[in-house]
VEXDREN-2710 file (C-alpha; in Angstrom, 1 decimal):
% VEXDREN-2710
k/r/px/py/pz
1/UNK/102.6/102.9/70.8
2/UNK/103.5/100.1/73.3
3/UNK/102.5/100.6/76.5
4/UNK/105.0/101.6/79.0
5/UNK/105.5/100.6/82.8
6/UNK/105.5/102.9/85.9
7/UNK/107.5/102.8/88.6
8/UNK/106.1/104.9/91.8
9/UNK/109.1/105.7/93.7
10/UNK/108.4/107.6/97.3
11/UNK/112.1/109.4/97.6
12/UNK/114.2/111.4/100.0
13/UNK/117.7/111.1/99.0
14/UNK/120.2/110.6/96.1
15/UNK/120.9/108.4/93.8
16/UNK/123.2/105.3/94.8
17/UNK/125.5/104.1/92.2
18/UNK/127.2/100.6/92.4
19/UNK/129.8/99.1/89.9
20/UNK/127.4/95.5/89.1
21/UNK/125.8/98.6/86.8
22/UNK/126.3/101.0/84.1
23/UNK/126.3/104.5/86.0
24/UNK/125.6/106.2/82.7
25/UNK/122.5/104.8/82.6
26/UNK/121.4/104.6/86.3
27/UNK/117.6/103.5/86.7
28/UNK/116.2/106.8/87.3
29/UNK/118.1/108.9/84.7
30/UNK/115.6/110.3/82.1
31/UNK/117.9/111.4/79.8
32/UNK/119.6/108.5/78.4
33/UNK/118.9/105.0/77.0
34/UNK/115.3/104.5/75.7
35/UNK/113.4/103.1/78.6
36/UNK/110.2/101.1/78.3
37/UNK/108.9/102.7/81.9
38/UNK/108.2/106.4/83.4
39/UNK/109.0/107.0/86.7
40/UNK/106.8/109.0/89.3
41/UNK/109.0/110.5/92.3
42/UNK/106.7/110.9/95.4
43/UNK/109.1/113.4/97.5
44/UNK/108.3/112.6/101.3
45/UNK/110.6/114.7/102.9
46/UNK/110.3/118.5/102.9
47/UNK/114.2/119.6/102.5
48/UNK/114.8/117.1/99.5
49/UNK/114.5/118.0/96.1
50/UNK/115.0/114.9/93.4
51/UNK/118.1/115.9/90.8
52/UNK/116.7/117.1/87.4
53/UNK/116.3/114.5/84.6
54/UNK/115.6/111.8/87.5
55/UNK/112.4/111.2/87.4
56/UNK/109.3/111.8/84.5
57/UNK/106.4/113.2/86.7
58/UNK/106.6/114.7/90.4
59/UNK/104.3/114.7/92.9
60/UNK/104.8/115.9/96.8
61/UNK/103.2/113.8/100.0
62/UNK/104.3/112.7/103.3
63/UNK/104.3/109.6/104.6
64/UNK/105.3/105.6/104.7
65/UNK/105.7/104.0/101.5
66/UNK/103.0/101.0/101.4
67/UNK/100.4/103.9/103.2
68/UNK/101.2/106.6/100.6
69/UNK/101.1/104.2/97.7
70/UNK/97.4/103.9/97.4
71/UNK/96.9/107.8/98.0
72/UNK/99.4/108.5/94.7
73/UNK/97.1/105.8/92.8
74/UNK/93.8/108.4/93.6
75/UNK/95.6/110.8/92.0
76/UNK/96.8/109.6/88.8
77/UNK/95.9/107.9/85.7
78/UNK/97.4/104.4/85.9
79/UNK/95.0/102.4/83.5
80/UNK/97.4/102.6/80.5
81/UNK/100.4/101.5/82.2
82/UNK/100.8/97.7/82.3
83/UNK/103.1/97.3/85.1
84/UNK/103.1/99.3/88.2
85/UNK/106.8/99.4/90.6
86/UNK/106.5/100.3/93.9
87/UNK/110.4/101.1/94.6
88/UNK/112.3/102.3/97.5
89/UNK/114.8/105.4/96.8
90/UNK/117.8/103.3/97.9
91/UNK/118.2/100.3/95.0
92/UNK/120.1/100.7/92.3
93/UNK/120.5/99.2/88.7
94/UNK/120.2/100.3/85.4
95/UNK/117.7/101.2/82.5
96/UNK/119.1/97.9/80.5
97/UNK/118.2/95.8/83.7
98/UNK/114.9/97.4/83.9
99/UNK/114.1/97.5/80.4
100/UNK/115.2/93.6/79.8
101/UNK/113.4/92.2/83.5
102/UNK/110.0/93.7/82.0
103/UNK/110.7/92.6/78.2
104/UNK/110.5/88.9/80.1
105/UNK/107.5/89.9/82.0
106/UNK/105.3/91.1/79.7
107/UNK/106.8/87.5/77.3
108/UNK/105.8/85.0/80.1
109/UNK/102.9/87.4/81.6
110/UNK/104.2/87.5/85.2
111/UNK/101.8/88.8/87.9
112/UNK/104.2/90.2/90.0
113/UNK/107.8/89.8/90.0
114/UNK/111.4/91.9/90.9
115/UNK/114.7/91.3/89.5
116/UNK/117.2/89.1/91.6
117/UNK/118.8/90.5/94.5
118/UNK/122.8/91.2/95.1
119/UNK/122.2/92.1/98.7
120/UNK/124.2/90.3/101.3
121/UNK/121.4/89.6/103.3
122/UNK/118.6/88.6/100.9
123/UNK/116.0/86.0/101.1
124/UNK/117.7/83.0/99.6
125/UNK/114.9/82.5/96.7
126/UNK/115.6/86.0/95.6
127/UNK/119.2/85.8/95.5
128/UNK/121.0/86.2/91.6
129/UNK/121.6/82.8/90.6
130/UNK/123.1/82.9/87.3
131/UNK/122.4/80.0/86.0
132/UNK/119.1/80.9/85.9
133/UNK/116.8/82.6/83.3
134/UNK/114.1/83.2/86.0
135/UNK/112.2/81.2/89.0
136/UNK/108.2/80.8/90.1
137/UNK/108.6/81.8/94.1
138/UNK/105.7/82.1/96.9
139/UNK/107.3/85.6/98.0
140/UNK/109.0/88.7/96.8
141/UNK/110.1/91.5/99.0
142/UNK/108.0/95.4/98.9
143/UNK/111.6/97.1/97.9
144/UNK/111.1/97.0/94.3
145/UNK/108.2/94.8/93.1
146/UNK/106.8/95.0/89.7
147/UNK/102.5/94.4/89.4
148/UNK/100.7/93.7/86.6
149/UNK/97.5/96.3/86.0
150/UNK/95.2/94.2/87.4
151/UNK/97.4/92.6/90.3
152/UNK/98.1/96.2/91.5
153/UNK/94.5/96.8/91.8
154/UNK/93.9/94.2/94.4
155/UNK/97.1/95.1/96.1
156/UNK/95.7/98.5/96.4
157/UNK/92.5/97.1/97.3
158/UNK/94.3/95.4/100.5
159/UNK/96.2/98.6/101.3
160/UNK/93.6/100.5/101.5
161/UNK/92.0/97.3/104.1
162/UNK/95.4/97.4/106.5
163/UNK/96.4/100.9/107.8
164/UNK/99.8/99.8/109.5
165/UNK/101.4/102.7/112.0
166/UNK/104.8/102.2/111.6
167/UNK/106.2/98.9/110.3
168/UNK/104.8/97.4/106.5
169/UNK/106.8/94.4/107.8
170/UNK/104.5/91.1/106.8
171/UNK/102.8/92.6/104.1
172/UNK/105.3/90.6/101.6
173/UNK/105.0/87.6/103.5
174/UNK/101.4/87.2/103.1
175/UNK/101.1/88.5/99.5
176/UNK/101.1/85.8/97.4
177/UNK/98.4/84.0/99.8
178/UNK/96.4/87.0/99.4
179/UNK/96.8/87.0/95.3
180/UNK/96.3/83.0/95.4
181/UNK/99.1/83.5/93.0
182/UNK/102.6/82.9/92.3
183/UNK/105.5/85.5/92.1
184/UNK/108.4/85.5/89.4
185/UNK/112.3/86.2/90.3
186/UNK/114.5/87.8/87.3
187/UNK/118.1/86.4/87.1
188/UNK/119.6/87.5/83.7
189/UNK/120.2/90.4/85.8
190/UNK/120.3/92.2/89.0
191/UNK/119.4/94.8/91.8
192/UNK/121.2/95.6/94.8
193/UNK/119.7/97.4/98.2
194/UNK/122.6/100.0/98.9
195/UNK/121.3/100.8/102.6
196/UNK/119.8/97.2/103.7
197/UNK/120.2/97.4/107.6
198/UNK/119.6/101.1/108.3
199/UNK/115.7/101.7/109.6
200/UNK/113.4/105.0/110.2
201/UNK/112.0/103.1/113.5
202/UNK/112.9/100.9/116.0
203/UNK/112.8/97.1/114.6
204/UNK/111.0/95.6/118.0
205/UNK/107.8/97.7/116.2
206/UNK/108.6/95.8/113.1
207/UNK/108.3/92.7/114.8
208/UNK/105.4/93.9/116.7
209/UNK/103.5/94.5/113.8
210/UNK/104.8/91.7/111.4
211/UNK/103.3/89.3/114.2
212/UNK/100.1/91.2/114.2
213/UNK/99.3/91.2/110.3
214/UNK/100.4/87.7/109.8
215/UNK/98.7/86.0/113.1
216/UNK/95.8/88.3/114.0
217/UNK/94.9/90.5/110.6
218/UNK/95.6/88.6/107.7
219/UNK/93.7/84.8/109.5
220/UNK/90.6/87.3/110.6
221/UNK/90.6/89.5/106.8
222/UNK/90.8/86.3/104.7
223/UNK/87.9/84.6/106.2
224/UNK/85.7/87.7/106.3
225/UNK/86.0/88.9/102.9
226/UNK/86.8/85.8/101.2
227/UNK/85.8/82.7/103.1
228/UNK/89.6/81.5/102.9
229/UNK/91.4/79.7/106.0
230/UNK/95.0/81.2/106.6
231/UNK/97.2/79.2/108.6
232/UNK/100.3/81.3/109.7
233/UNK/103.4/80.3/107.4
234/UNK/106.8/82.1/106.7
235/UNK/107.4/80.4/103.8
236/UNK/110.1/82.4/101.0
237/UNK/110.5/79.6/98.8
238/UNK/111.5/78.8/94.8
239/UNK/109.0/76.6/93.5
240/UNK/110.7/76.0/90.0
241/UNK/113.5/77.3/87.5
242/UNK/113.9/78.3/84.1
243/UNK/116.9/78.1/82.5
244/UNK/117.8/80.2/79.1
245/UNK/116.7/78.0/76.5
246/UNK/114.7/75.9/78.4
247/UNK/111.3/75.4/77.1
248/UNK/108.5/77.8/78.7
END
């Protein structure tokens, strides 16, 4: 049997339907096309109970996303899946989308990639460009990543390093520095963040804490465990294009 994906999904609300997709076949329905991924619903929130046939396995524990992440990995067998999703509850797409953005990554063995981004106010190397089969970037956002096995396992390795207390803002941002790899951007097809400007804390913490990691943390955790020199850099950039039928 071919190995499947799994997407680790922390949730605490509905599902959001847009119509870019096919709402028979929403993402997290389990009871429809054939998908090539499970899904694992981590419910956070103590009066939410995920809608049957959303999800394949359940589990039940509070807290933020990136910090609960590497608690859900402890507790479950991961080795047999060969890409790991980290997704936020409030994306939506469909299983086609899904199913076809990891038929690419597992052709062109991407590290870590996410499909291209609808949202208004996305970076502009994740934006859909379709023209585009897919693009090499230095960043993709934490709202719905894909990993490779092995990627994952450093990324949990790094979680488990930096214990943020409110904000994950920054983590992205210094990702790709961390991996000393590239990332990979899906366009044949899309995503779209349904709630992009709502927050659980006040943003100034964001900031607060975004400055921290990327100025203070990240500079002093590179050198110490790796004997690499980080100079700060915001940099979301494509570094090349594909597009369909060029060669790979």
């Amino acid at each position: 049997m071919d190995k499947k994906a799994l997407i680790i999904m922390p949730v605490g609300t509905g599902l959001f339907f847009d119509d870019a997709y096919d709402k028979e076949n929403h993402w997290r329905y389990t009871d429809k096309l054939e998908r090539t991924y499970e899904t694992l619903a981590v419910v956070f929130k103590d009066d939410y109970e995920p809608e049957p046939n959303t999800y394949d396995h359940i589990t039940y524990m509070k807290g933020r996303k990136w910090n609960l992440i590497p608690e859900v990995a402890k507790n479950i067998d991961w080795s047999n899946y060969d890409y790991i999703g980290c997704w936020d509850d409030d994306y939506t797409t469909d299983i086609q989308s899904v199913n076809e953005a990891l038929e690419i990554a597992r052709m062109f063995d991407f590290r870590l990639f996410q499909q291209s981004a609808i949202s208004f106010n996305s970076y502009n190397c994740l934006k859909h460009n379709p023209d585009l089969f897919y693009s090499e970037t230095d960043f993709i956002e934490l709202g719905v990543p894909f990993f490779r096995n092995d990627i994952f396992a450093r990324v949990l390795e790094f979680l488990n390093d930096y214990k943020y207390e409110v904000s994950d803002w920054g983590i992205d941002k210094v990702l790709c520095y961390y991996l000393n790899d590239t990332a990979n951007v899906v366009h044949c097809n899309t995503i779209k963040h349904m709630r992009p400007d709502e927050s659980s804390y006040d943003k100034s913490d964001g900031f607060r804490e975004m400055a921290y990691l990327m100025r203070e943390f990240f500079p002093k955790y590179m050198k110490e465990k790796f004997n690499r020199d980080y100079v700060y850099n915001d940099s979301q950039n494509t570094i090349r294009s594909w597009r369909l039928g060029d060669d790979s």
